[in-house]
N, C-alpha and C positions, 0 to 999 in steps of 0.2 A: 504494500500500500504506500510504502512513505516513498518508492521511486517512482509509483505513479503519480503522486501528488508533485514530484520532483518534475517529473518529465512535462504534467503538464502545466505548471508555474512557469515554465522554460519555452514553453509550445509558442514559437513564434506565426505559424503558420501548419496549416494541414499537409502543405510539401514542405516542412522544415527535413531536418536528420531523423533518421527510424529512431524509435524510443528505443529506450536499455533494455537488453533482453530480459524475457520474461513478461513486461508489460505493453499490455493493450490498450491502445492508441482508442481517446473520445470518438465517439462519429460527430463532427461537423457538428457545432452548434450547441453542444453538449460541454466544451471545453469549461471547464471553472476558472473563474479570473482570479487575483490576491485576495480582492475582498470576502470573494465568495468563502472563498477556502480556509481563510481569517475568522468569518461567521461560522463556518461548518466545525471549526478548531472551538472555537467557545461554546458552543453545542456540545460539543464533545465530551471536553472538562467538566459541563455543568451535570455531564447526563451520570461519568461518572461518579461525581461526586455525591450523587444520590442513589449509588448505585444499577443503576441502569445500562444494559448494555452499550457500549459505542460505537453500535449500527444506530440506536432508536438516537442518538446526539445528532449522529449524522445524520440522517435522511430527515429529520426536524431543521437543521440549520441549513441543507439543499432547500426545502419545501419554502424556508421562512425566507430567504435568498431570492424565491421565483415568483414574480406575479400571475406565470400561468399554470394554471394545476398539471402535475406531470405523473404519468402514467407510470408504476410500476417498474417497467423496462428502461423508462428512460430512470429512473431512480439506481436500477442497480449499473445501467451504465456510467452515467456522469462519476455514480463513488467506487465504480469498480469492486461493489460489493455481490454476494451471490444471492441466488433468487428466496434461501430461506430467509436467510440476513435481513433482507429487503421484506418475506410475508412476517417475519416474527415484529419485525422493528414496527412496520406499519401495522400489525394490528394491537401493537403496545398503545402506539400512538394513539389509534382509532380509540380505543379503550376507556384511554382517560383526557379524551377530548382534546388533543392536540392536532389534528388532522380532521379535514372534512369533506367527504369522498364529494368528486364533481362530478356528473355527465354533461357526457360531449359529444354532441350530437352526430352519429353519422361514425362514431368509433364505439364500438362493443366493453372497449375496456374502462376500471376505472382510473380515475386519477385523483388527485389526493393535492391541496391546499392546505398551508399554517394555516393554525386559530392562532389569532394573534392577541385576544384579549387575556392578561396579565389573568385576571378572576376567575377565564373560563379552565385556564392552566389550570393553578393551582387547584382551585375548587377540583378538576376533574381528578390530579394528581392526590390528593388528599383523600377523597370517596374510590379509587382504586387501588391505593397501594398504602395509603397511611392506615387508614380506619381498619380495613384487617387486622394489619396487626397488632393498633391498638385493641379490640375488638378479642384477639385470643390471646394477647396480653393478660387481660382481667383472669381469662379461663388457668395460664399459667401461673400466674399467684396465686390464684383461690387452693392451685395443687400443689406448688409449695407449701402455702400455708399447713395442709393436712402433712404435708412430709418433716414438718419443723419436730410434730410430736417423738418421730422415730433417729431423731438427732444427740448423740450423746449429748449429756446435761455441759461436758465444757466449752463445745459448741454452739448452742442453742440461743445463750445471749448475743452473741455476734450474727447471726442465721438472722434472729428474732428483729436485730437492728437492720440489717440489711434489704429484708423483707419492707420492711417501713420506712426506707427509700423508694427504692421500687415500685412499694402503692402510694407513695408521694409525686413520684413523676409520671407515675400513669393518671392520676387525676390531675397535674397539672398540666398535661399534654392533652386530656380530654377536655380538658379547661375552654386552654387557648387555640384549638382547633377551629369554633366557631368566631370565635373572633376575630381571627385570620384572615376566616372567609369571608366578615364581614367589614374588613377593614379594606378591603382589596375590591 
């Protein structure tokens, strides 16, 4: 990947020099410019930093880059990524409302647009992947809590503290999740 992004950083032209072996050359029109490639890099960081694969950063920072919705094909062309890469990333996307399938008229396939609204992110990001786990959080406390009893006694006041962090930060996480949503 990083001499594709090499080669095409460098792509003066579609007759320039053959790319470095191994990589395949954009088709026309498809080429990503610094910026793009710039924005697809801080998608990137961002997705993993929330642990998210860095196919769904990428194909988020292509989509948020293009005013026109881009089909599938063209997605796993322009990143050179493969076509699971491209259905897993985009139905993450779809999922938690980052993407919003187009039709176009006269083409069978779909194609796929940023959500660009800050609220509609989070919000979706929050009700798909946060809320779970707080959600089996509480379930995994509540089983600690019965596991505390079968704890030796010199253990049990350290367990017993620990625990009362834990249900400290699950209710303040369940706290500030609405308020989040609704400051946003």
């Amino acid at each position: 990947m990083f001499l594709y992004v090499i080669y095409l950083v460098s792509k003066v032209s579609p007759q320039s020099t053959p790319p470095p072996e191994g990589v395949v050359p954009a088709p026309p029109g498809l080429v990503l410019d610094e910026w793009e490639l710039t924005i697809i890099e801080t998608f990137v960081h961002a997705a993993q930093l929330i642990g998210i694969p860095k196919s769904v950063g990428q194909i988020y920072g292509l989509l948020f880059c293009r005013e026109e919705p881009l089909s599938m094909d063209s997605i796993m062309t322009a990143l050179g990524i493969s076509k699971g890469s491209a259905s897993m990333g985009l139905k993450t996307l779809r999922q938690i409302g980052a993407v919003k399938t187009v039709f176009i008229i006269g083409d069978r396939r779909d194609h796929y647009s940023a959500e660009l609204r800050l609220r509609k992110l989070v919000s979706g990001f929050i009700s798909d992947q946060v809320q779970p786990h707080l959600n089996g959080g509480k379930e995994r406390l509540e089983h600690l809590e019965t596991l505390l009893k079968d704890l030796p006694e010199e253990r049990r006041s350290v367990a017993e503290q620990r625990l009362g962090y834990l249900q400290s930060w699950l209710g303040k996480t369940t706290t500030l999740l609405p308020i989040i949503r609704k400051l946003l």
